[in-house]
N, C-alpha and C positions, 0 to 999 in steps of 0.2 A: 551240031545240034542247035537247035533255032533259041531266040531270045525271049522270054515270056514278055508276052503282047498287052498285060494288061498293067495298066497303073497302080502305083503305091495311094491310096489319098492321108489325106490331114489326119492326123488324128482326133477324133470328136474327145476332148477333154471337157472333164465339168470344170465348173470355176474352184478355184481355192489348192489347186494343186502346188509343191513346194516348186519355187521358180525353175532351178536347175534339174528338178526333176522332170520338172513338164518339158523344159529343153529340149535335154536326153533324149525323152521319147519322140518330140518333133524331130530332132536331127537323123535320130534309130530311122525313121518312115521315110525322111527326103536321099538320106543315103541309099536304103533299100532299094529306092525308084530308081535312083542313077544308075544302079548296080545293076537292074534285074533290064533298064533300055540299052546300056554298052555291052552285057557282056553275055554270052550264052550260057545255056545249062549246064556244061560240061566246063565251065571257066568258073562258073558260081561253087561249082559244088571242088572245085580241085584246091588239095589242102595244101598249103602255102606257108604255113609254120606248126611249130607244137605253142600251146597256149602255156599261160601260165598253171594251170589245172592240171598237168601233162597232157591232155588231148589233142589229138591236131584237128589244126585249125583252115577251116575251109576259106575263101577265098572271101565269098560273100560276110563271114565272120568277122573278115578283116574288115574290110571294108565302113561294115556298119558299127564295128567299135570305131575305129580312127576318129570316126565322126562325132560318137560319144566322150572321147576324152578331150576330144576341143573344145567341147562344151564345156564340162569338167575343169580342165585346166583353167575358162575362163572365168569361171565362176570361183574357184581355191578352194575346192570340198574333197574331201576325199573320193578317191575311187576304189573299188573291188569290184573286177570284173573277170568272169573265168578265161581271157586270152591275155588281158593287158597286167592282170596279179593287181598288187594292193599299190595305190599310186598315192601318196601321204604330201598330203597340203597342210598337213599341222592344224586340221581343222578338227572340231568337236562335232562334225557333222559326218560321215561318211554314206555316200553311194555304192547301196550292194545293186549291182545291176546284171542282168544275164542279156545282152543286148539282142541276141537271135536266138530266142527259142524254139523248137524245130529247124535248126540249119539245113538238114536235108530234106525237109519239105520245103523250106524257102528257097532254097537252087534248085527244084526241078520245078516251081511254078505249083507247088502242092499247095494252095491257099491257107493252111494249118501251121502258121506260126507268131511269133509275137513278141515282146520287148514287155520287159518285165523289170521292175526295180520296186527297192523299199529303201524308205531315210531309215538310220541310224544315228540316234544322235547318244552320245557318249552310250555306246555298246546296247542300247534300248531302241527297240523298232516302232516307231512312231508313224508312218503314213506307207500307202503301197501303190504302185500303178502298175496296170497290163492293160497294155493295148496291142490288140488283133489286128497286125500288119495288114493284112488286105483289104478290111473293112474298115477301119479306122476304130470299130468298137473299143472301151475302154472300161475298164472297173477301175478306181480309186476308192480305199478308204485311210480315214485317220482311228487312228485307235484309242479308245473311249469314246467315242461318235457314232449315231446309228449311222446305215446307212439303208439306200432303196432295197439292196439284197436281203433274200434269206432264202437260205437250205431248204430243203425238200422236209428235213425231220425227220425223215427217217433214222430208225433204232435196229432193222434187224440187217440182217445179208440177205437171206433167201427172199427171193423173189425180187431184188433191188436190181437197177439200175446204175452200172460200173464203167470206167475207165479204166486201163492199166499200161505195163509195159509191155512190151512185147516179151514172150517169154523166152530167157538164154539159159544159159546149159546150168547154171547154179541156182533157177530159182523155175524152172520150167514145170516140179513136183507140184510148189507153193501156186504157179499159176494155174494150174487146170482144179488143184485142191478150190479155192475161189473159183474159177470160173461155172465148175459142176452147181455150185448152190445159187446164181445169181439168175437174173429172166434175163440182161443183154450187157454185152460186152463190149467195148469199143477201143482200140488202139489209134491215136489220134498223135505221138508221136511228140507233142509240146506238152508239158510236164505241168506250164505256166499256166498256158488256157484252158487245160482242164480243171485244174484247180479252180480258177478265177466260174467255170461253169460249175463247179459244185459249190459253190459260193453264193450263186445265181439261181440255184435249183433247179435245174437243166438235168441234170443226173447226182446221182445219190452218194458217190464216190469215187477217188480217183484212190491207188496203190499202186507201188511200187512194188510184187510181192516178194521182195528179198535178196534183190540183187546189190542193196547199196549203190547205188549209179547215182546219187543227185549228192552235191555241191551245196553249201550254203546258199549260192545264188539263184539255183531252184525253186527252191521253198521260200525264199525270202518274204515274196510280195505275199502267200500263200500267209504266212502268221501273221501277218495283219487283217487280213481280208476275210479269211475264215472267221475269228472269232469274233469279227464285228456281224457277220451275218447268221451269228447263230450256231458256226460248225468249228469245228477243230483240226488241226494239224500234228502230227507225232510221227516218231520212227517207229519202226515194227520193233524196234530192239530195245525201246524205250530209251535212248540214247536222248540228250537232250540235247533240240531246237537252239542253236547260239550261235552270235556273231563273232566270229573265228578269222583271220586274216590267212590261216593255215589251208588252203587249196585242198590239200593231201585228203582232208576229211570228207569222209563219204554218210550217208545218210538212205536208209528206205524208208521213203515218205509216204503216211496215212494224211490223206484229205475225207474228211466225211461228214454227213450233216449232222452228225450227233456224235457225240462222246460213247456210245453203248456200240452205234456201228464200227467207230474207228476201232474200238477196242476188240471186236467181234473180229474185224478184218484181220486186227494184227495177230490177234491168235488163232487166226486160219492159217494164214503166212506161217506160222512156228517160228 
């Protein structure tokens, strides 16, 4: 299977990003690119260990974490990353980071993924970055800070404009239950950039509708992002949002522009 032809570029960061933050994401993008000119589709996407999360862990995942914790490592901050688990610098700072969001659309050359992290500074989420590997595009916010984003505003479901997951054998009921009341749907596979688009007001919500599949590192950049632009983050179970070093824990994630949609959505979910 051939190697995807097109370049990683730079990341367009705004100014004022946390140092080792901004790093990370430059390292995430330069690894990417080496990754995706040495090795074919079929070497990117073949899974090469189980992560610390228990998932296995595709090749290009490797790849672009290794990258991330030299960064890490040289900076003395903490890491939490769902392959490499909680890496403890003794620091009051830790990096929740998901470094390839969409793994399987970034090994087959699927333009729809992205590098995603938020600071935590003693168990409190303070600033968040997602940048769109193939475009270099970027959201950062700090929290209590406006920023250029906002939400669509949207309050109801019907007739909104949605993201979700794709639907699997436990939440498949909960997905068509949404899908029937909304105008369009869209399965885009990074959990991170949709978010970061409802954030933007590109569309009106992302869910998860019940399968628990997202990780603290999921959502992370998500509870910053969201409520500086107006929208909000939650679980359909009402479960609460927190930095957890525990992998194990799973989460069904509400992104939406309003508090009345998220809450509409999660009680469509059941």
């Amino acid at each position: 299977m051939s190697k995807i032809s097109w370049p990683v570029p730079d990341p367009s960061l705004p100014h004022g990003v946390y140092t080792p933050l901004a790093d990370a994401a430059r390292a995430a993008a330069a690894a990417y690119g080496v990754a995706r000119a040495e090795h074919p589709r079929a070497e990117l996407a073949e899974e090469v260990a189980t992560g610390a999360d228990g998932t296995p862990t595709m090749r290009v995942d490797a790849l672009v974490e290794a990258a991330i914790v030299d960064v890490i490592d040289a900076a003395r901050v903490n890491l939490l990353s769902e392959e490499a688990g909680f890496i403890d610098h003794g620091s009051a700072v830790t990096l929740v980071i998901d470094p390839m969001d969409g793994s399987a659309n970034a090994a087959m050359g699927v333009p729809l993924s992205c590098f995603a992290g938020a600071v935590f500074r003693d168990g409190v989420a303070t600033e968040a970055l997602t940048v769109w590997l193939d475009t270099g595009r970027a959201w950062w916010a700090s929290a209590g800070q406006a920023t250029p984003y906002r939400t669509t505003g949207r309050t109801t479901l019907d007739g909104s404009s949605i993201s979700m997951l794709r639907p699997k054998d436990n939440s498949r009921d909960a997905w068509l239950r949404v899908a029937s009341r909304v105008d369009r749907v869209r399965v885009l596979a990074t959990t991170c950039l949709e978010t970061a688009l409802v954030a933007e007001g590109s569309m009106d919500a992302f869910v998860d509708p019940g399968s628990d599949t997202h990780r603290i590192m999921d959502l992370a950049a998500a509870m910053v992002t969201l409520p500086a632009a107006g929208g909000v983050v939650l679980d359909v179970r009402g479960r609460p949002l927190e930095f957890d070093v525990d992998l194990s824990r799973r989460w069904s994630g509400v992104a939406a522009a309003t508090r009345e949609l998220a809450d509409e959505l999660a009680e469509t979910v059941g």
